[in-house]
PLY file of the C-alpha trace (Angstrom):
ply
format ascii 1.0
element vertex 172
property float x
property float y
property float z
element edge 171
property int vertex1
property int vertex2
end_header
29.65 -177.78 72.28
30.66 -180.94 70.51
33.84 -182.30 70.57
35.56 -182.99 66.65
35.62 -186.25 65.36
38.76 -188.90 66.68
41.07 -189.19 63.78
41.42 -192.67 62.33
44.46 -194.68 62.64
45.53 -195.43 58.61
45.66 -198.88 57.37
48.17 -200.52 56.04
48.41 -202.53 52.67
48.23 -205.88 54.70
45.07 -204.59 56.45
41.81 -205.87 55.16
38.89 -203.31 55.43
36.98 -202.68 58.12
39.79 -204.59 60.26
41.97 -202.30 62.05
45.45 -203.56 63.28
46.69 -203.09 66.61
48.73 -200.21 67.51
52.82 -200.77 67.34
54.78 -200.51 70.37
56.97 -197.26 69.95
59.93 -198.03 69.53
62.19 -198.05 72.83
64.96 -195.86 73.56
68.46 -196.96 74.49
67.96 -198.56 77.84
69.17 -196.15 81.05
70.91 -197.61 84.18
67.91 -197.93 85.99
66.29 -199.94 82.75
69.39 -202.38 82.53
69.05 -205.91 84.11
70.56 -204.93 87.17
71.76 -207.70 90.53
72.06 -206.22 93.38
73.94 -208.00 96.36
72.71 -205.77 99.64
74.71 -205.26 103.09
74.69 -208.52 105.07
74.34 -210.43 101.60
76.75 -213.14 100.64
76.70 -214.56 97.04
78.97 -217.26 96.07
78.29 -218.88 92.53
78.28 -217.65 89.08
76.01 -214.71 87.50
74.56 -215.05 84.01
72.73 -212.24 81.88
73.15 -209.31 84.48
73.85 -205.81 82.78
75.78 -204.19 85.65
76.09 -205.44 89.33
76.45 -203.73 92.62
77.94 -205.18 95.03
77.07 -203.77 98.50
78.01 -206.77 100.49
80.19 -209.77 99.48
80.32 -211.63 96.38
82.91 -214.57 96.00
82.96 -215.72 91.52
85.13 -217.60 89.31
83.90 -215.70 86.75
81.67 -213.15 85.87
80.66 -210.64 82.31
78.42 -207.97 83.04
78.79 -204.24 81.29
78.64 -202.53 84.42
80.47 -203.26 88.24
80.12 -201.31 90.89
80.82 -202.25 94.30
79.71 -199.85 97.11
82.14 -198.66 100.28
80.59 -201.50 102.14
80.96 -204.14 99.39
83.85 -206.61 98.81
84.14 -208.86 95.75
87.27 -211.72 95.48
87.24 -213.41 92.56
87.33 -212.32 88.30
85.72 -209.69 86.60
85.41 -208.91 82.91
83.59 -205.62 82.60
82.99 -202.59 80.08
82.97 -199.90 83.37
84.33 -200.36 86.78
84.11 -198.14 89.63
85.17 -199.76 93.22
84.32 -197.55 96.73
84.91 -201.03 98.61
87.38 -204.10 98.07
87.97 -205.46 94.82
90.72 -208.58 95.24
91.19 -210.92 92.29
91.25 -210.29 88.16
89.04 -206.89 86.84
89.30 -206.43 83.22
87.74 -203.34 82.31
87.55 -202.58 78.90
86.84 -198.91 79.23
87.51 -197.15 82.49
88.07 -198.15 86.11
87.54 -195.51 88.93
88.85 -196.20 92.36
87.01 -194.26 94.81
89.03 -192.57 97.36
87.49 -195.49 100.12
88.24 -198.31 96.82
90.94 -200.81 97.42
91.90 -203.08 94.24
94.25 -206.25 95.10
95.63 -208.37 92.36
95.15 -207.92 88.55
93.82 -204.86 87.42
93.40 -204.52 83.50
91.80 -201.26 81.96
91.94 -198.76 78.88
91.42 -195.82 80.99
92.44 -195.58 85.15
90.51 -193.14 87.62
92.34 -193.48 91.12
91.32 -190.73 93.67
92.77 -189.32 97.03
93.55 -192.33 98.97
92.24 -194.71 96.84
94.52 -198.07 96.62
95.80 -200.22 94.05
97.75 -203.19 94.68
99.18 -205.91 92.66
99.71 -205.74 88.38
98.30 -203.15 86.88
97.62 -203.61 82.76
96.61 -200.66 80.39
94.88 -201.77 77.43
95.88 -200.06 74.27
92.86 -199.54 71.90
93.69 -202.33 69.27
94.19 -204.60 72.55
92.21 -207.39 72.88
90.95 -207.87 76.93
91.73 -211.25 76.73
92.51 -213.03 80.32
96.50 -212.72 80.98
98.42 -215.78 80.62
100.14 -217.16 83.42
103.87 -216.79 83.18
106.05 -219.85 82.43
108.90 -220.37 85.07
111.94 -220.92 83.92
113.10 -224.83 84.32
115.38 -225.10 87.02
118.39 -227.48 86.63
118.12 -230.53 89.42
122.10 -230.32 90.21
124.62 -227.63 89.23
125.34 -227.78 85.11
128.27 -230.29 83.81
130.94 -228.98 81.65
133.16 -231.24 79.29
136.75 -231.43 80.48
138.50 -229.38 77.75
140.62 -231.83 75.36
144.78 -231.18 76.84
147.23 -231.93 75.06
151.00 -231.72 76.44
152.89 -228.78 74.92
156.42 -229.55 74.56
159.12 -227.38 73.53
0 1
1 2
2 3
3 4
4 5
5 6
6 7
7 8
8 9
9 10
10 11
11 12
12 13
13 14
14 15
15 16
16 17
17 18
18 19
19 20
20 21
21 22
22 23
23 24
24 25
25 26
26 27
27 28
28 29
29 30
30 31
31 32
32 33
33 34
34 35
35 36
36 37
37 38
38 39
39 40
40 41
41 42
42 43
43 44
44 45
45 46
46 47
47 48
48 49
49 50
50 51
51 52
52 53
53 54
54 55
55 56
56 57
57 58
58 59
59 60
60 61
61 62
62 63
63 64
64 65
65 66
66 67
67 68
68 69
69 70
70 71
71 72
72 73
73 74
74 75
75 76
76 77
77 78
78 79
79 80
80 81
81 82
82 83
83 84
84 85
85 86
86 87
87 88
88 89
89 90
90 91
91 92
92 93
93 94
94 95
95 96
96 97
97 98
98 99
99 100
100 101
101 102
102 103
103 104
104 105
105 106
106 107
107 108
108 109
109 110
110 111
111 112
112 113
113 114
114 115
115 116
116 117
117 118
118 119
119 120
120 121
121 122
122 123
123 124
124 125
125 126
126 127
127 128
128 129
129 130
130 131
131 132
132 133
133 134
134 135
135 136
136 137
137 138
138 139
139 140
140 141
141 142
142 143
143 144
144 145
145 146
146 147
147 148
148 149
149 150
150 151
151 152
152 153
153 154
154 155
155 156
156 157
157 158
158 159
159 160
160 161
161 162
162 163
163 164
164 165
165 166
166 167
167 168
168 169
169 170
170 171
């Protein structure tokens, strides 16, 4: 029994013949979780610095940032991040304290605890879960840009001086 002939690959109008071309990549589906460039701090780990390029970060033991952008943050019951966040999703089982701007949801685990700023278009707090500080929803037209700090009011050095009113002597 003899096996049919391998179909040839077609040429294209750039190929000369007798020269075949090598074969395209196919073309890559939409990358999954697991395919995203992914950092992830373990238990015992302490990070201190700034993180460039990473897709989504878990945090599963402590990670002190000025500033960080990723699209994904999660931080694990035995993680703790202090510092600011800007992030598409959110979802915190340990201790978040600083700035988290998440421009679509933020869960808060039931074992989650969030202290400071919390900014997000859509909030997800269950059973026992904590939140403390500001909360900000974002409206859909909202730009997530960072909060600005309020400006205190100026506060006068002594008590305010009043002109004497003008008197004149009423007679009758």
């Amino acid at each position: 029994m003899s096996l049919p002939p391998k179909p040839t690959a077609p040429q294209g109008p750039a190929a000369a013949p007798g020269v075949s071309m090598p074969p395209r990549p196919a073309a890559r589906p939409a990358a999954s979780a697991a395919e995203r460039r992914t950092l992830v701090v373990g238990k015992g780990i302490s990070l201190q610095g700034t993180v460039n390029d990473a897709e989504r970060l878990v945090v599963e033991g402590t990670v002190e940032s000025q500033m960080i952008q990723a699209a994904e943050l999660q931080i694990a019951q035995s993680g703790v991040f202090k510092g600011e966040v800007q992030v598409e999703d959110a979802e915190i089982a340990g201790v978040f304290d600083g700035t988290i701007t998440a421009r679509g949801s933020l869960t808060i685990r039931s074992t989650g605890r969030v202290l400071g700023v919390a900014r997000t278009r859509k909030l997800s707090v269950e059973e026992g879960g904590q939140l403390s500080g500001r909360m900000e929803m974002l409206s859909e037209g909202q730009e997530a840009a960072p909060p600005s700090a309020p400006v205190p009011a100026p506060q006068p050095a002594m008590a305010p001086q009043y002109a004497a009113p003008a008197l004149t002597p009423y007679n009758d």
